[in-house]
Backbone as CSV, one residue per row, in Angstrom:
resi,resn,N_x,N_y,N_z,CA_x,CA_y,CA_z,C_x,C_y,C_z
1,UNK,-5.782,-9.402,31.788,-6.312,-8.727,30.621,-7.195,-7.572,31.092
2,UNK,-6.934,-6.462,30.077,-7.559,-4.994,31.037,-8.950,-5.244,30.152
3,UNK,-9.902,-4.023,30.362,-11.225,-4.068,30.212,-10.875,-3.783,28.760
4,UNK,-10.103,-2.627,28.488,-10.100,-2.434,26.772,-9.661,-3.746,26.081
5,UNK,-9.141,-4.797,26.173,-8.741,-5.692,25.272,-9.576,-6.897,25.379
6,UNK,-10.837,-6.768,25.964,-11.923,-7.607,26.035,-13.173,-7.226,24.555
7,UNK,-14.645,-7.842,24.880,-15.014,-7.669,23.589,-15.710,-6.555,23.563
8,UNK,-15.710,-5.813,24.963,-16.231,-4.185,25.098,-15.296,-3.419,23.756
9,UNK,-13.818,-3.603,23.796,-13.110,-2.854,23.493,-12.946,-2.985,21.970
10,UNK,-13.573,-4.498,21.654,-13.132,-4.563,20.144,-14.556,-3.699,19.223
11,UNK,-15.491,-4.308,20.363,-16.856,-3.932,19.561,-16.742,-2.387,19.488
12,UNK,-16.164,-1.779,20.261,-15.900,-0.084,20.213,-14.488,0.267,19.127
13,UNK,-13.974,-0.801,19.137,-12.660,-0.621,17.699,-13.851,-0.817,15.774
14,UNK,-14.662,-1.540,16.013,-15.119,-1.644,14.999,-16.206,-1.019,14.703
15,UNK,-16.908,0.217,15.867,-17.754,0.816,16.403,-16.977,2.140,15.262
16,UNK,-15.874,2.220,15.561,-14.982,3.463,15.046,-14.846,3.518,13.723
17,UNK,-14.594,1.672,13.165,-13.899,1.883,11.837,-15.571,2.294,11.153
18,UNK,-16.792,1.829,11.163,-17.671,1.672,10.802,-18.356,3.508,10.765
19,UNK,-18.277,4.168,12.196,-18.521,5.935,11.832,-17.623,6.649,10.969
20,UNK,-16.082,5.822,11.006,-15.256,6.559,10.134,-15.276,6.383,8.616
21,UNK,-16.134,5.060,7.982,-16.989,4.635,6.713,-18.236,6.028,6.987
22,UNK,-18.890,5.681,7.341,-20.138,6.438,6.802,-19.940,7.994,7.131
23,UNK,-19.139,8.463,7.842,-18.710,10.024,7.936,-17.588,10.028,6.765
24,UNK,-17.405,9.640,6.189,-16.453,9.877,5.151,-17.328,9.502,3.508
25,UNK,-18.191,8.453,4.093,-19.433,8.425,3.142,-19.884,10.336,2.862
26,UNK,-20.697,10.528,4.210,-20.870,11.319,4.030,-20.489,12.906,3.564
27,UNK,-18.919,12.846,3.639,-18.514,13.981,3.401,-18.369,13.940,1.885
28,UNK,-18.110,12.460,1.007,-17.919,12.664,-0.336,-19.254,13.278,-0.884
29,UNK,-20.285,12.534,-0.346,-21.585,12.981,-0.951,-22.390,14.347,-0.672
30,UNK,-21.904,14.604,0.617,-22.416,16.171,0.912,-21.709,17.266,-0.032
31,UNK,-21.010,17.502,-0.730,-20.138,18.062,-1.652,-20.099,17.525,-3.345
32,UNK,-21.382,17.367,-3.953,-20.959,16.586,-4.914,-20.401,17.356,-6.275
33,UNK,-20.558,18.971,-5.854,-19.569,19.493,-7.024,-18.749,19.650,-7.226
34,UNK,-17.694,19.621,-6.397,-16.442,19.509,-6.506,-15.571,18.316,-6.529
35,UNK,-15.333,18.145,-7.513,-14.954,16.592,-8.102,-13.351,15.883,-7.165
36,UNK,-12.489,17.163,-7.071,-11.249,16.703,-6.208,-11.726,16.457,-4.842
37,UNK,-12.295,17.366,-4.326,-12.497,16.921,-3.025,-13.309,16.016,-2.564
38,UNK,-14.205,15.482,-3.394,-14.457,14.031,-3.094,-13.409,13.244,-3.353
39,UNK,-12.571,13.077,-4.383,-11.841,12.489,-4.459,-10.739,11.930,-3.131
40,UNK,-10.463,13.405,-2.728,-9.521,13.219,-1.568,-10.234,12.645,-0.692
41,UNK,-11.289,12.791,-0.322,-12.138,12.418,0.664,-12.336,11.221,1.229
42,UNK,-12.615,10.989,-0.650,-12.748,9.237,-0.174,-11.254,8.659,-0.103
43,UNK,-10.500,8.737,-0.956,-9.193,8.376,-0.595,-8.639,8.693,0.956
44,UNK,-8.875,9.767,1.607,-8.526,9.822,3.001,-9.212,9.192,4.101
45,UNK,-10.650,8.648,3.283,-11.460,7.966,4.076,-10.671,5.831,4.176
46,UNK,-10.709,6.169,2.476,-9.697,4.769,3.040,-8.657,4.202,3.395
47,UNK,-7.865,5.257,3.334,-6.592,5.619,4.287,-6.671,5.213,6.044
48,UNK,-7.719,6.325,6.228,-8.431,6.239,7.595,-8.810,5.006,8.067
49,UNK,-9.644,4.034,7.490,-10.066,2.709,7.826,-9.145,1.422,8.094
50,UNK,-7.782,1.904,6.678,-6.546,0.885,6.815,-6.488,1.370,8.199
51,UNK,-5.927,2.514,8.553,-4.870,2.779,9.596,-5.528,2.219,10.950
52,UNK,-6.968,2.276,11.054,-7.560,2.295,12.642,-7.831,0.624,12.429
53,UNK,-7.851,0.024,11.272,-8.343,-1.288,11.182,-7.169,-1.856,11.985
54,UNK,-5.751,-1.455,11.418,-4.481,-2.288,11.486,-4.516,-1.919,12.962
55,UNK,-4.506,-0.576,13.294,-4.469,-0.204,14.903,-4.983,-1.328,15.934
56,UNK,-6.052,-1.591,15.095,-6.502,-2.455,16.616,-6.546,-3.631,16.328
57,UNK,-6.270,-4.366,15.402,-5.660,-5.395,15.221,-4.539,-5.739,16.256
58,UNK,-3.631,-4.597,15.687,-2.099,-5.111,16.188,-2.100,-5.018,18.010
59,UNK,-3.159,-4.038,18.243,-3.210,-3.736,19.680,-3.695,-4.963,20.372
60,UNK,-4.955,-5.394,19.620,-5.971,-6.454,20.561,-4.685,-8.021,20.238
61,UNK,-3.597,-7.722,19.287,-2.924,-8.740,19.091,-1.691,-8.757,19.962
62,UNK,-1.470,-7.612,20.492,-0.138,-7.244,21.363,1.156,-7.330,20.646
63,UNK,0.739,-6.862,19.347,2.413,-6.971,18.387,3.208,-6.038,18.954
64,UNK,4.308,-6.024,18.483,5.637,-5.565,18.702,5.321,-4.196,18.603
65,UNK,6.455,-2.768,19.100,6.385,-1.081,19.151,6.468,-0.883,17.880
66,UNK,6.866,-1.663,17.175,7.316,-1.262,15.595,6.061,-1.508,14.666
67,UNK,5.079,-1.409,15.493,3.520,-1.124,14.882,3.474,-0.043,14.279
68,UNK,3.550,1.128,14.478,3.707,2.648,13.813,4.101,2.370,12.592
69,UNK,5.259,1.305,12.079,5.282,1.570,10.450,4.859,0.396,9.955
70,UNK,3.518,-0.786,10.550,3.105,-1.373,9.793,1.514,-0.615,9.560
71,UNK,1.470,-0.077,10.842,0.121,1.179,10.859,0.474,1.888,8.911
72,UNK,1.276,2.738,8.718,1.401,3.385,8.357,1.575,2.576,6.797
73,UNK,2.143,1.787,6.408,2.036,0.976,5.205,0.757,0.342,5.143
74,UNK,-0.060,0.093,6.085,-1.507,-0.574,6.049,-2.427,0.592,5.354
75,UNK,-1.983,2.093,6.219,-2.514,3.158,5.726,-2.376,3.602,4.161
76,UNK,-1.542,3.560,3.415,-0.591,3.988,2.363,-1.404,3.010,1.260
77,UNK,-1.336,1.773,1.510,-2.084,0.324,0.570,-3.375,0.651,0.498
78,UNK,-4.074,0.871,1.869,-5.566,1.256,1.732,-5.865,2.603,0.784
79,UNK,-5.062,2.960,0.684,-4.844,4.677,-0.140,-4.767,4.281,-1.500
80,UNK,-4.100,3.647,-1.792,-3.749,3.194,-3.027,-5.013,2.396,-3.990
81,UNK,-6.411,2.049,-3.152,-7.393,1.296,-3.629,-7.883,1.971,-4.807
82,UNK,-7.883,3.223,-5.012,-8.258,4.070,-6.076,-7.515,3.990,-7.160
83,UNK,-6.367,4.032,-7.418,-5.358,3.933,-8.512,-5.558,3.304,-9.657
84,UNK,-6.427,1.879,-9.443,-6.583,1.317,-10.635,-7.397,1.825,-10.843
85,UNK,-8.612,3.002,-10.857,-9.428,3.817,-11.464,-8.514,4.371,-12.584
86,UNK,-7.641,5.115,-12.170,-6.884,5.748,-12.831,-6.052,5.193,-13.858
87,UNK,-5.884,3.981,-13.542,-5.055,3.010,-14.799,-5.828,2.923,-16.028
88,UNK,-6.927,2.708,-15.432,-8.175,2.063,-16.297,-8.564,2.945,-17.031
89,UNK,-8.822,4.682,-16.589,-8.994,5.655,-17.168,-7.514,6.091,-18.386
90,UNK,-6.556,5.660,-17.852,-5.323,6.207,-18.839,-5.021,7.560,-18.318
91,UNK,-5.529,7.914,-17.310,-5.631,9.568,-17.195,-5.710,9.804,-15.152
92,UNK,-5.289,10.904,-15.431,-5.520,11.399,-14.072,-6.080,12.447,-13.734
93,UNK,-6.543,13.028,-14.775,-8.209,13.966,-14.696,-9.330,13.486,-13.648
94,UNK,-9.711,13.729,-13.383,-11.089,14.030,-12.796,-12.462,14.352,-13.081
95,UNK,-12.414,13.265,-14.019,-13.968,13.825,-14.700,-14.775,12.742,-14.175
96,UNK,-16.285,13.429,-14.510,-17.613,12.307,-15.004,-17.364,11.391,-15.833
């Protein structure tokens, strides 16, 4: 077992998902007038968290090469957390 798949390597996998939360925190809130681009923001922020969460999951788990398209559906679901905003609203405006 190499040094990255020890608990140096996980505590630095969750080291990542955790700056990539609060820098994505931060970018919705540094911008608060423009209503889409927070939007995207945070949606790309939880996009971002699926994808690096599943990443090192599957890595520190040694799954199969065909990780890339469970990466990528992990990514897509985490994206999708917003949607029922939008159900709930009836609308896909962007308001207050």
């Amino acid at each position: 077992m190499s040094w990255h798949r020890t608990a140096l390597g996980r505590f630095i996998s969750v080291l990542v998902v955790c700056l990539t939360a609060q820098i994505g925190d931060y970018l919705v809130s540094a911008n608060s007038t423009h209503r889409l681009y927070k939007a995207m923001c945070d949606n790309l922020t939880h996009g971002a968290i699926g994808a690096l969460t599943w990443a090192s999951v599957g890595y520190f788990a040694s799954l199969p090469r065909w990780q890339e398209m469970n990466i990528a559906l992990c990514t897509l679901v985490a994206m999708m957390i917003d949607m029922d905003h939008f159900a709930a609203a009836r609308s896909f405006r962007i308001e207050v």
